[in-house]
Each structure stands twice: as C-alpha cells, then as structure tokens.
NUKEGU-94778 format. One record per atom (N, C-alpha, C, O, CB): residue number from 1; residue in one letter; atom name; z, y, x. Coordinates in Angstrom, 1 decimal. Atoms other than C-alpha are relative to their C-alpha. Glycine has a CB too. Example, Ala and Ser with C-alpha at 12.3 -4.5 7.8 and 13.67 -1.06 7.14 Angstrom:
<pts>
PT   pos   code   site       c3       c2       c1
PT     1      A      N      0.0     -1.2      0.9
PT     1      A     CA      7.8     -4.5     12.3
PT     1      A      C      0.0      1.2      0.9
PT     1      A      O      0.7      1.2      1.9
PT     1      A     CB      1.2      0.0     -1.0
PT     2      S      N      0.0     -1.1     -0.9
PT     2      S     CA      7.1     -1.1     13.7
PT     2      S      C      0.8      1.1     -0.8
PT     2      S      O      0.9      2.2     -0.3
PT     2      S     CB     -1.4      0.5      0.4
</pts>
This chain:
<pts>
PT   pos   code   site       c3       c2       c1
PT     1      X      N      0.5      1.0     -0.9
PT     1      X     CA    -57.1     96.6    125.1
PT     1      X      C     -1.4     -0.3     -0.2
PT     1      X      O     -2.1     -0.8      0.7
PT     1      X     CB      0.9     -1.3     -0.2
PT     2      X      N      1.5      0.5      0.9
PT     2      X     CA    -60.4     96.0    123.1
PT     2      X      C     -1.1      0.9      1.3
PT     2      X      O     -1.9      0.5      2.1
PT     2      X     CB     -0.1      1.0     -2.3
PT     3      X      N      0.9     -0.7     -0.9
PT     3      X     CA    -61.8     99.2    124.9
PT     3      X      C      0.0     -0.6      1.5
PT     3      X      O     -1.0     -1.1      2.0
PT     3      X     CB      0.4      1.6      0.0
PT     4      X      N      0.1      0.3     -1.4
PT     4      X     CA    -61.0     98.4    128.4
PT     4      X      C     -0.5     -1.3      0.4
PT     4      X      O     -0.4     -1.6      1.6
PT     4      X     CB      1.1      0.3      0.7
PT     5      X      N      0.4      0.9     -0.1
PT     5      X     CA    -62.3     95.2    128.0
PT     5      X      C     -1.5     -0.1      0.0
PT     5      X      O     -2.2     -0.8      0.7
PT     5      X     CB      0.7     -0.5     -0.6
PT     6      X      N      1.1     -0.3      0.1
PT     6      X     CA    -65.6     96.4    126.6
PT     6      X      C     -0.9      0.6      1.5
PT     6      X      O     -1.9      0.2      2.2
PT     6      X     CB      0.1      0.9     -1.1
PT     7      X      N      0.4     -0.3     -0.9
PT     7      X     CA    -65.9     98.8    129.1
PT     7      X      C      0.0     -1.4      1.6
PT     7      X      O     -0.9     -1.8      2.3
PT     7      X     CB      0.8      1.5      0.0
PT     8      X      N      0.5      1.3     -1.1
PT     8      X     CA    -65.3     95.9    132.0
PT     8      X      C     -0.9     -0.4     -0.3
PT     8      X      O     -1.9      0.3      0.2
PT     8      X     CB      0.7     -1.3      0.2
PT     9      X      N      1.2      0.7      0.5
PT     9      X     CA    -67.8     93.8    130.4
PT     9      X      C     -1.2      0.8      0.8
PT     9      X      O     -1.8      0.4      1.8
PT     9      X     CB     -0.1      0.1     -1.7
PT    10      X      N      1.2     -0.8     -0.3
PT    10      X     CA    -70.6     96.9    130.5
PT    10      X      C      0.1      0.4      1.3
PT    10      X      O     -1.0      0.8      1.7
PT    10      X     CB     -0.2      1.2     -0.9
PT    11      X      N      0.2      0.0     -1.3
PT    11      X     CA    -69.8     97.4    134.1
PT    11      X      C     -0.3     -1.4      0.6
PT    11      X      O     -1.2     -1.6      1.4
PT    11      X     CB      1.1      0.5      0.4
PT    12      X      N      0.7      1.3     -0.7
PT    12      X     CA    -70.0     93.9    134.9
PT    12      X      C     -1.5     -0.7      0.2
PT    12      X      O     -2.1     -1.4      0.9
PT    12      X     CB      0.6     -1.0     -0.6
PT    13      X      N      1.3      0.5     -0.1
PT    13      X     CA    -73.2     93.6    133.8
PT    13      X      C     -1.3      0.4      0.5
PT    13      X      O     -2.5      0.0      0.3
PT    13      X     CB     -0.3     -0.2     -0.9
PT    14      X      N      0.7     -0.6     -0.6
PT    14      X     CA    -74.7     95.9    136.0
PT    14      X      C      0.4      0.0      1.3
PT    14      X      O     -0.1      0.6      2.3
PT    14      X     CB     -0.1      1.2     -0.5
PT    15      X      N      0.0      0.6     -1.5
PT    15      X     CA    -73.4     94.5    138.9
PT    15      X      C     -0.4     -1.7      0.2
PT    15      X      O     -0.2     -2.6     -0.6
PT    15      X     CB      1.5      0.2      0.7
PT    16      X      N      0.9      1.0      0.0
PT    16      X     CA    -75.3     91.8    140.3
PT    16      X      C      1.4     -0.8      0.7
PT    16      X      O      2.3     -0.2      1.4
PT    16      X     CB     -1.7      0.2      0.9
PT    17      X      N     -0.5      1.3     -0.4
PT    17      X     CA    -73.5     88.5    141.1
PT    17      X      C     -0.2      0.0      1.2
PT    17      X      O     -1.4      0.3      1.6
PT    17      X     CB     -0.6     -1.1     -0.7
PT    18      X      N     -0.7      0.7     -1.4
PT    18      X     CA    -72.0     87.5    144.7
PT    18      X      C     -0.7     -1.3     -0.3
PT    18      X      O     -0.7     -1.9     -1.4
PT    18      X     CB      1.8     -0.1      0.1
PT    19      X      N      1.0      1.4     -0.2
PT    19      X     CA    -74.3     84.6    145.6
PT    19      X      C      0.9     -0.5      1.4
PT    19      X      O      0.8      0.0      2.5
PT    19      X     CB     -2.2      0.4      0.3
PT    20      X      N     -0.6      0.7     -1.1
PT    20      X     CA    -72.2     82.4    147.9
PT    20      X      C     -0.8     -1.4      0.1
PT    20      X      O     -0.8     -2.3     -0.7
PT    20      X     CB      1.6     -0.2     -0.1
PT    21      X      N      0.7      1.2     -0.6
PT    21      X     CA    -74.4     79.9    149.7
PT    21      X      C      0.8     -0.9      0.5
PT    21      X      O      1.8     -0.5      1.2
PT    21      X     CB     -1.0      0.3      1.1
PT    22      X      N     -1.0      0.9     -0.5
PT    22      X     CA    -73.0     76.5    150.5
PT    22      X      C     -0.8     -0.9      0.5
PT    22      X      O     -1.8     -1.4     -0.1
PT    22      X     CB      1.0     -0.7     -1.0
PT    23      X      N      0.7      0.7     -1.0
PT    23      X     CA    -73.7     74.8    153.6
PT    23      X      C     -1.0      0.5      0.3
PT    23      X      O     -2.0     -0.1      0.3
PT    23      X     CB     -0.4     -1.1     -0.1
PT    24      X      N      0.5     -0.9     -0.1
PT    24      X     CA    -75.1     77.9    154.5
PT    24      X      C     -0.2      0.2      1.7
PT    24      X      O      0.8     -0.1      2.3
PT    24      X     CB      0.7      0.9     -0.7
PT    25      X      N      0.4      0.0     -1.5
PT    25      X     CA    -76.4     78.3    158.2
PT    25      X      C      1.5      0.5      1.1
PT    25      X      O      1.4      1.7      0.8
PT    25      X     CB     -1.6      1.4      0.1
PT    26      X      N     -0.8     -0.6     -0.2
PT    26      X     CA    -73.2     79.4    160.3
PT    26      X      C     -0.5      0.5      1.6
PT    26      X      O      0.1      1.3      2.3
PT    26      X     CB      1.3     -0.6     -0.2
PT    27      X      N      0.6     -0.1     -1.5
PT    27      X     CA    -75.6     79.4    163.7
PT    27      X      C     -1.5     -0.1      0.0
PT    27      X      O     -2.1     -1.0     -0.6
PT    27      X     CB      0.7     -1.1      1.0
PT    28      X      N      1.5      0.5      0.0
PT    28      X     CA    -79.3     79.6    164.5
PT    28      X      C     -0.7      1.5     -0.4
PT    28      X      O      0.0      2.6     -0.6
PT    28      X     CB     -0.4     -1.5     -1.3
PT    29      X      N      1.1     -1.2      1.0
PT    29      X     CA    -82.4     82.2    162.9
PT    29      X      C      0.7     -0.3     -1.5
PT    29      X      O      1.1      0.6     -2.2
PT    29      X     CB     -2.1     -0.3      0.0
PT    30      X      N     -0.4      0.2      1.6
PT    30      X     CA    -81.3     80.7    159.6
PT    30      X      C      1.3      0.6     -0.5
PT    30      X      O      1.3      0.9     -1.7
PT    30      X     CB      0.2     -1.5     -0.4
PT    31      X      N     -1.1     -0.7      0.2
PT    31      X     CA    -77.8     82.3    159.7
PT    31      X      C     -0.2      1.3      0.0
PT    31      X      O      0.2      1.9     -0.9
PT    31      X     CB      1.0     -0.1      0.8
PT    32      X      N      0.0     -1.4      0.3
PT    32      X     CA    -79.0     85.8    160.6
PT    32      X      C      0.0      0.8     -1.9
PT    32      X      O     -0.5      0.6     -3.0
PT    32      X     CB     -1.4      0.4      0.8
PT    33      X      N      0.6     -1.1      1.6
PT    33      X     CA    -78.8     88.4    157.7
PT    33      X      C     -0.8      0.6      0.2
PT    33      X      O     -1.2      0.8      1.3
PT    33      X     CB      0.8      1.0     -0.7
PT    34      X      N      1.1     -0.8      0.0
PT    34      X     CA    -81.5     90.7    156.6
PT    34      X      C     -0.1      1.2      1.3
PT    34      X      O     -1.0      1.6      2.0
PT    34      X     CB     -0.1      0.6     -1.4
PT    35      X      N      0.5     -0.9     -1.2
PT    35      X     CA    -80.2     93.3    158.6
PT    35      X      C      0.2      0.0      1.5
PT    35      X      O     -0.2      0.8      2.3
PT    35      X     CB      0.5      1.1     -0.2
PT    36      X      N      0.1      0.7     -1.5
PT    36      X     CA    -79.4     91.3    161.8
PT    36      X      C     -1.5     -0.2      0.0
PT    36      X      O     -2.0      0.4      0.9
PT    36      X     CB      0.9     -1.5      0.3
PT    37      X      N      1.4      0.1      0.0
PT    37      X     CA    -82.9     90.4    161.3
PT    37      X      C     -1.0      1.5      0.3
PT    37      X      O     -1.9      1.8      1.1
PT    37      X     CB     -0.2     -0.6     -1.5
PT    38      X      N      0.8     -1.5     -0.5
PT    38      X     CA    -84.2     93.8    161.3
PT    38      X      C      0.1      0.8      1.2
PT    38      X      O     -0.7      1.5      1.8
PT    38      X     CB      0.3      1.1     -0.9
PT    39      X      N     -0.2     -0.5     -1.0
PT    39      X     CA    -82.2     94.8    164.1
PT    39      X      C     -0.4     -0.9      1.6
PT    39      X      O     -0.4     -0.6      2.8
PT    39      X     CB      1.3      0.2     -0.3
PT    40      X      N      0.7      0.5     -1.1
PT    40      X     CA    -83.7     92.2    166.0
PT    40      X      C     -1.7      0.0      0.1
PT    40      X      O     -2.3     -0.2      1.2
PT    40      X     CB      0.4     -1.4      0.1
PT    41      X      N      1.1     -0.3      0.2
PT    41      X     CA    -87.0     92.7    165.0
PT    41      X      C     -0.8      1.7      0.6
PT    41      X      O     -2.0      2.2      0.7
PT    41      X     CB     -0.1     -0.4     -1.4
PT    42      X      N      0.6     -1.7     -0.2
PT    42      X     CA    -86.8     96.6    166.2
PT    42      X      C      0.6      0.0      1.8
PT    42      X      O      0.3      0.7      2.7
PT    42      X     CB      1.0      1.8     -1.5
PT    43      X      N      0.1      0.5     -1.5
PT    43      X     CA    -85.6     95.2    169.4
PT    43      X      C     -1.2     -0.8      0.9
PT    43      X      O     -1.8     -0.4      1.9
PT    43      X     CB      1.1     -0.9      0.0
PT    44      X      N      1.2      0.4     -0.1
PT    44      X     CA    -88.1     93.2    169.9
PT    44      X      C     -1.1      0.6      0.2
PT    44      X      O     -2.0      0.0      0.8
PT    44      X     CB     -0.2     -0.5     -0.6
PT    45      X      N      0.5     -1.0     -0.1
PT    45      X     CA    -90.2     96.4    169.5
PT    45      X      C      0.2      0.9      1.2
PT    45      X      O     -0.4      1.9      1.4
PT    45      X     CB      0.1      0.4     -1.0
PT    46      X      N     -0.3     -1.1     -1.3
PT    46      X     CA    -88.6     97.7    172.9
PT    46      X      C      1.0      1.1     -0.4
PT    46      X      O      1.6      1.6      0.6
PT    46      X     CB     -1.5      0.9      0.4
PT    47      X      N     -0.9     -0.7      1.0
PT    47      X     CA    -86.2    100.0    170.1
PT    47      X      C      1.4      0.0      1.0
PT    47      X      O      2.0     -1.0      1.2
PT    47      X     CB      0.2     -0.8     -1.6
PT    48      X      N     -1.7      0.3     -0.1
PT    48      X     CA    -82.6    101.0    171.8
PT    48      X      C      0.4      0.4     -1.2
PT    48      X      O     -0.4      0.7     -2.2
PT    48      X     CB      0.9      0.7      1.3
PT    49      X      N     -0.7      0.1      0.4
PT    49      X     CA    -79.8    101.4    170.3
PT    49      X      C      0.0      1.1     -1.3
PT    49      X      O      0.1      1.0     -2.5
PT    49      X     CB      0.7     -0.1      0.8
PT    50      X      N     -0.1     -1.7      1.0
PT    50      X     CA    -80.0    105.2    169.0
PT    50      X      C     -0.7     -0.1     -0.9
PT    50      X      O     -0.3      0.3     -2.0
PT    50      X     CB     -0.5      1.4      0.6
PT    51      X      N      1.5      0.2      0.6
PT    51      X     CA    -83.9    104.3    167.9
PT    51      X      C      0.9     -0.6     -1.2
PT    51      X      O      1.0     -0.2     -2.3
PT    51      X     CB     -1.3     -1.1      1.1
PT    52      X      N     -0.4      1.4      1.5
PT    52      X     CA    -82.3    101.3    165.7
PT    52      X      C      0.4      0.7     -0.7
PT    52      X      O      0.0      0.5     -1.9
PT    52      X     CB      1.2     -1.4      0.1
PT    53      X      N     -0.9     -0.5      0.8
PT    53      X     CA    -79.7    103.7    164.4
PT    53      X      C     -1.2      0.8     -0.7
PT    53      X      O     -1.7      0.2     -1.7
PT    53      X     CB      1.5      0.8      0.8
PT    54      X      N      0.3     -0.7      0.4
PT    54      X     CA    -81.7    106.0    163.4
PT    54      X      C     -1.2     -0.2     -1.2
PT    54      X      O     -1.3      0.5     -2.1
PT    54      X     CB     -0.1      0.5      0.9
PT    55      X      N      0.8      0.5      1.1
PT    55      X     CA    -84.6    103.9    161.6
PT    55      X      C      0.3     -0.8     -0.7
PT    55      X      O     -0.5     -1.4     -1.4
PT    55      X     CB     -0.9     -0.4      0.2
PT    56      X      N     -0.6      1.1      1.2
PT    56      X     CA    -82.1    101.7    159.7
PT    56      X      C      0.8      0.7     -0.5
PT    56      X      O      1.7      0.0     -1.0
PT    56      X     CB      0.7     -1.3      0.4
PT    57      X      N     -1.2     -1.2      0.2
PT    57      X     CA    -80.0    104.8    158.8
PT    57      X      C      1.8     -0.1      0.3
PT    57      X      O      2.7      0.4     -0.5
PT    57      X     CB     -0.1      0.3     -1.6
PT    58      X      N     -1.1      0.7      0.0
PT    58      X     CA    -76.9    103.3    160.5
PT    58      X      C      0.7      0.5      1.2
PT    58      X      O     -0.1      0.8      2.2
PT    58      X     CB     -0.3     -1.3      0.0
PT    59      X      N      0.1      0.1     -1.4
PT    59      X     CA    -74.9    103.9    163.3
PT    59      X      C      0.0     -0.4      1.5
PT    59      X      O      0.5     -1.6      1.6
PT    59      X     CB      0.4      0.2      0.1
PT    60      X      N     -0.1      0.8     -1.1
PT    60      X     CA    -75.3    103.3    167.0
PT    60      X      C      0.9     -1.1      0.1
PT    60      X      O      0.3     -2.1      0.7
PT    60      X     CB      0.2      0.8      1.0
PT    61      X      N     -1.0      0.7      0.0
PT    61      X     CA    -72.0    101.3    166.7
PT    61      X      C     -0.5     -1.8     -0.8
PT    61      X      O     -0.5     -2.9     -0.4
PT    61      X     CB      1.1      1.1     -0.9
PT    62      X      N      0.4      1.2      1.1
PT    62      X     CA    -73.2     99.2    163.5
PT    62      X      C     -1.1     -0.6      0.4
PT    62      X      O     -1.5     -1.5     -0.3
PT    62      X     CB     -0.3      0.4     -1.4
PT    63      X      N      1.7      0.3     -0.9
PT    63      X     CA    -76.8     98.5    165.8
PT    63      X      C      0.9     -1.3      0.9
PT    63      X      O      0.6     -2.5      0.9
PT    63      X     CB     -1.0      1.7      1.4
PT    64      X      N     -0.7      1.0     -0.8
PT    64      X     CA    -74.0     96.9    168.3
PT    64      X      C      0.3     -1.2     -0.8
PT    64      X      O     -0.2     -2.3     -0.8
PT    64      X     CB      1.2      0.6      0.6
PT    65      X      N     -0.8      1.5      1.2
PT    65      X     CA    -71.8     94.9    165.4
PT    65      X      C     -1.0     -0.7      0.2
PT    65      X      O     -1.0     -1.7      0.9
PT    65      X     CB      0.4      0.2     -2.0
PT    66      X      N      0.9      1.6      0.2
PT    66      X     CA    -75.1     93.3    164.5
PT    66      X      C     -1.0     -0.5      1.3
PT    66      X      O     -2.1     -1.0      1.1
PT    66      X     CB     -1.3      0.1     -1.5
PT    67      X      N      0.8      0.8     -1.1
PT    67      X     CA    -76.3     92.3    167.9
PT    67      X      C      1.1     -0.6      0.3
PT    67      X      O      0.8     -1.8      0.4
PT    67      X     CB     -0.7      0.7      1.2
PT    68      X      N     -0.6      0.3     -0.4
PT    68      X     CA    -73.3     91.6    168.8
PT    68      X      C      0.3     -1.8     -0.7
PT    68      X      O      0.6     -2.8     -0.1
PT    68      X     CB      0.7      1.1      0.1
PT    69      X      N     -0.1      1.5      0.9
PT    69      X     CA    -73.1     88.7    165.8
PT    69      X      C     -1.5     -0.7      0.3
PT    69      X      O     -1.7     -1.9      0.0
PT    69      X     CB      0.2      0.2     -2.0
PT    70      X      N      1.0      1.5     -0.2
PT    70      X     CA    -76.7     87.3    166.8
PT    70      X      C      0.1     -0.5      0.7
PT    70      X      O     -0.1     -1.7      0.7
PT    70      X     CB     -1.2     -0.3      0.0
PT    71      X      N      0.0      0.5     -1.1
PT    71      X     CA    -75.9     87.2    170.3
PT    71      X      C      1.0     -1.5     -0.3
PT    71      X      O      0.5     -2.5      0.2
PT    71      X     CB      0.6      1.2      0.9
PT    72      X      N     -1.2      0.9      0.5
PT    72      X     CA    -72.9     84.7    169.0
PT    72      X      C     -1.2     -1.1     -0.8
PT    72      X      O     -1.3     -2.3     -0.8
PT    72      X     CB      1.6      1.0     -1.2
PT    73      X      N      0.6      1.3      1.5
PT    73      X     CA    -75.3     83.0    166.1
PT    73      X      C     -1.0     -0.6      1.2
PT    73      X      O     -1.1     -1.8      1.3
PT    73      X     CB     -1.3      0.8     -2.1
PT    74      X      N      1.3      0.4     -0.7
PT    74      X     CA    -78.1     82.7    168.5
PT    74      X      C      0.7     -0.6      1.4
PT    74      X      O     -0.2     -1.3      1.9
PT    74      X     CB     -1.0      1.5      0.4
PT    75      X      N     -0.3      0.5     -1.4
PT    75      X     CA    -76.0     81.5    171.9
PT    75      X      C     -0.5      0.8      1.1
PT    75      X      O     -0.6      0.1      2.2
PT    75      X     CB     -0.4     -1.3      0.1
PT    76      X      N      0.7     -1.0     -0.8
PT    76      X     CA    -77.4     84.2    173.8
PT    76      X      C      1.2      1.1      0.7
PT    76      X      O      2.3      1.3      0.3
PT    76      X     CB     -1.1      0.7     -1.1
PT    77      X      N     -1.0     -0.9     -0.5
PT    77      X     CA    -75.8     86.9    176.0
PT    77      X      C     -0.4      1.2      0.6
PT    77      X      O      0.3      1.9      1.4
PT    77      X     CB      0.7     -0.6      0.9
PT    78      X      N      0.4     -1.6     -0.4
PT    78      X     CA    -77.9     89.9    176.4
PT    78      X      C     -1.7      0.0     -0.5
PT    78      X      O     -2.4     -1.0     -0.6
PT    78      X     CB      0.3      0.3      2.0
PT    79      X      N      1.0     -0.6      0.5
PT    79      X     CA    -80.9     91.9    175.2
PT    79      X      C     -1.3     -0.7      0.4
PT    79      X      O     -2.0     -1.3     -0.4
PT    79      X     CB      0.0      1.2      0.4
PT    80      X      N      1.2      1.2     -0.2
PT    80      X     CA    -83.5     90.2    177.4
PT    80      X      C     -0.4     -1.1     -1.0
PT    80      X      O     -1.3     -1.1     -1.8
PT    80      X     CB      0.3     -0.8      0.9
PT    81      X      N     -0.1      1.2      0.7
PT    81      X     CA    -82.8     86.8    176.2
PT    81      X      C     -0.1      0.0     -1.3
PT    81      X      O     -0.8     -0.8     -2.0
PT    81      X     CB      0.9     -0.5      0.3
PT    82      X      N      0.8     -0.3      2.0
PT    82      X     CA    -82.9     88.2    172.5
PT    82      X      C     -1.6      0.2     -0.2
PT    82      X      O     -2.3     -0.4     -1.1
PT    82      X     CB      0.5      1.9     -0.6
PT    83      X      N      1.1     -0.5      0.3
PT    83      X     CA    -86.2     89.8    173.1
PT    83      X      C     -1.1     -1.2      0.3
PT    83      X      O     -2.2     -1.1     -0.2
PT    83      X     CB     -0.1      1.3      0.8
PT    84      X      N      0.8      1.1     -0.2
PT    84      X     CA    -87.5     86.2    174.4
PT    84      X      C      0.1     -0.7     -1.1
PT    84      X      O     -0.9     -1.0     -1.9
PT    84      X     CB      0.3     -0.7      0.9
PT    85      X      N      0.2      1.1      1.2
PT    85      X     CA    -86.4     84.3    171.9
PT    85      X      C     -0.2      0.4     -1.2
PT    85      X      O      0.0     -0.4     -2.1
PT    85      X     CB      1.0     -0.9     -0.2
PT    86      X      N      1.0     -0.9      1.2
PT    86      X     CA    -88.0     86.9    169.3
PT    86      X      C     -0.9     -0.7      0.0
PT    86      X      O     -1.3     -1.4     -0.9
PT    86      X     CB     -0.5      1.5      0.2
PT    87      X      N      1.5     -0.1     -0.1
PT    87      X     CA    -91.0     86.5    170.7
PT    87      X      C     -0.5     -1.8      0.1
PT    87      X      O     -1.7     -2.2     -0.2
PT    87      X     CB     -0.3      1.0      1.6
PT    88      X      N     -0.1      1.4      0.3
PT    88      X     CA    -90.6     82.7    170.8
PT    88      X      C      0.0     -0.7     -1.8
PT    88      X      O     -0.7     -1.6     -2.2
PT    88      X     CB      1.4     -0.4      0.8
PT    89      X      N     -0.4      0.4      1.4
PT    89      X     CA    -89.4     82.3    167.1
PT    89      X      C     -1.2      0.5     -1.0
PT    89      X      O     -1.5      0.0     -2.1
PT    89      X     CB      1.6      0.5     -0.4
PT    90      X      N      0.8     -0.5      1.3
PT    90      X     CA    -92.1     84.9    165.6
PT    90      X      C     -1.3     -1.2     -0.1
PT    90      X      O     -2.2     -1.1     -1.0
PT    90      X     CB     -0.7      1.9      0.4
</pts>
C-alpha cells in the first residue's frame, strides 16, 4: 500500500491544481474563457471557421462549440453582432 501511495503522491504533484472560481462570471466578457476569447478575437479578424480551426489547432466543430457558448454568455445571435461588440469591448 506504501508504494501506491507514494507513487499517487509523485503524480499529484505534477499536476497542477483545479482552481474553481467562486462567484465567477456565468455571463458577460468576464465569463469567456481563454479560448472563447481567442476564438473571438480571430473573428474579429474577418477568420471563418476553417481559418479558426486551423490556427488554434482545433476543429471546425470545436470553433462552433465555442461560439456557440459566447453567443449564449454574450446575449448575442450571430457573427455580425459578435464582430461589433469585439470591436466595441477592445
């Protein structure tokens, strides 16, 4: 038991700690994550979809997921309106 406990240990300590934020943004710019953030920032650049995938190493799909969650954080309902209130918030 000694060993497998060691070894946990030396794995645990090379993973970094889960940081759970409380009273953490659930709507707004302050809710985005880094890479909702990036994916709106390469929108904002005129970037579709493929473009995004391709310079965030991700797929077209996963470009959607995270538009699809700012459209929701942000109250927004299409690309335009993202790319305004980019250009509003920078």
């Amino acid at each position: 038991m000694g060993l497998v406990r060691n070894v946990a240990h030396a794995i645990l300590r090379y993973i970094p700690p889960v940081v759970i934020q409380i009273g953490a943004a659930s709507s707004g710019w302050a809710s985005l994550t880094p890479s909702e953030r990036d994916v709106v920032r390469l929108v904002s650049e005129g970037l579709g979809n493929n473009d995004i995938a391709t310079r965030l190493f991700v797929s077209p799909r996963t470009v959607q997921t995270h538009l699809t969650h700012v459209y929701t954080k942000l109250g927004l309902t299409s690309r335009v309106q993202l790319a305004q209130e980019a250009a509003r918030h920078a």
